[in-house]
C-alpha positions, 0 to 999 in steps of 0.5 A: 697715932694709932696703928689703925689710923697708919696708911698702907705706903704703897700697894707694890710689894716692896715699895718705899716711899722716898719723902724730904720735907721742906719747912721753915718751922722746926716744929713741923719738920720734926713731927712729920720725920717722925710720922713718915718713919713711923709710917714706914716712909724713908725720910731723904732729909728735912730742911727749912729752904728748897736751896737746902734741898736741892743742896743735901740731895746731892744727887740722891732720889726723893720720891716725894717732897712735902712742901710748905708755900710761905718760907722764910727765905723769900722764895717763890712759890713758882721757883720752889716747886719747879726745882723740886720737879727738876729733881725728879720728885713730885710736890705735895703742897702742906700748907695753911689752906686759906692761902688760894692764891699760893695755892694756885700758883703752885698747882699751875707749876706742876704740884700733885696736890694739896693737903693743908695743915690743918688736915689729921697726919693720918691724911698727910701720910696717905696722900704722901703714898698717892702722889709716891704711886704716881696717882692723882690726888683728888681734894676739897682743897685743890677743887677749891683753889681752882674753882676760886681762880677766875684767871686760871687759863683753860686751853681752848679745846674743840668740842672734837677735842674735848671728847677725845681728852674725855674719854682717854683721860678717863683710862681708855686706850687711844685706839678705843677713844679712836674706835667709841667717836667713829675717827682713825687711830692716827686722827685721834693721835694728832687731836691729843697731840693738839691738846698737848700743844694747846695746853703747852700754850696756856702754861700747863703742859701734859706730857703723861697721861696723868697730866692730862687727867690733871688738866680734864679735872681742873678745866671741869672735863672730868670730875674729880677722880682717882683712877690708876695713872697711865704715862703713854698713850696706847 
């Protein structure tokens, strides 16, 4: 990889992205340890099981853990990728893209994204430093995994609702959602506190601003976007 095709890690002076990989091929932990250090990426460990993980990090933070749907082991996709979040690292799924239905269970618990095996190590290593930022990860493939998914569950949102999730997902405050639809600040408190529980419901809480542009995007309330992350409401 040429030095003009390695991404920027971060755009906060100073930040070093904390990246394990979990694999059950040998191979494909060895070339991305290397590119994530080449890249400037501080590689917490590599192993073939998210058992493994959870095991060798031994209370160390991981920032990002780049995770492979189908492992050895029998795991399930749920299970892997809701342990990696108890650890307080974020999912990015890297895998064969044509396994949708994978896909889509691992969106639904919780994953920041999509980038399959096929895409350049350039790409990998760029989307690694979006979802360490806390941004939003915006692709062909997650669009297509929801899209395809017929049973995805929508919460049930208002057409009140859904103006007030438009345009504070968007990256208004909620006094200026408040102030654009002509409602209260405190009204328009509890309509997001209502999405909130209504996506809680369906299985697909939102509890950061992040989560809740997630959700926009997935259920066609906002198109796919790549906006700055927010985790409260203002």
């Amino acid at each position: 990889m040429s030095a003009d095709s390695e991404p920027t890690q971060s755009t906060a002076p100073g930040f070093v992205a904390r990246v394990a990989i979990v694999d059950d091929h040998e191979a494909v932990r060895v070339g991305l340890r290397a590119a994530c250090i080449a890249a400037g990426y501080e590689v917490v460990t590599d192993t073939s099981t998210v058992a493994d993980y959870v095991s060798e990090l031994a209370g160390r933070p991981c920032d990002v853990v780049v995770l492979d749907l189908s492992l050895g082991d029998g795991s399930l996709v749920t299970d892997n990728v809701k342990l990696v979040l108890a650890t307080g690292a974020v999912v990015l799924v890297h895998s064969i893209a044509d396994r949708v239905a994978s896909v889509r269970e691992a969106l639904a618990a919780g994953a920041a994204g999509v980038i399959p095996k096929s895409a350049p190590m350039s790409t990998v290593l760029q989307a690694i430093g979006t979802v360490a930022r806390g941004d939003v990860l915006n692709n062909l493939e997650w669009a297509s995994a929801i899209d395809a998914d017929r049973d995805f569950a929508k919460a049930q949102l208002g057409r009140r609702e859904r103006d007030v999730l438009h345009l504070y997902a968007s990256g208004l405050p909620l006094k200026a959602v408040a102030m654009q639809l002509g409602i209260a600040h405190s009204t328009a408190r509890e309509y997001l506190d209502r999405i909130r529980t209504k996506y809680v419901e369906v299985g697909r809480p939102a509890p950061t601003k992040v989560d809740l542009l997630r959700r926009a995007v997935e259920d066609g309330i906002l198109p796919g976007l790549d906006p700055e992350s927010g985790d409260d409401a203002n």
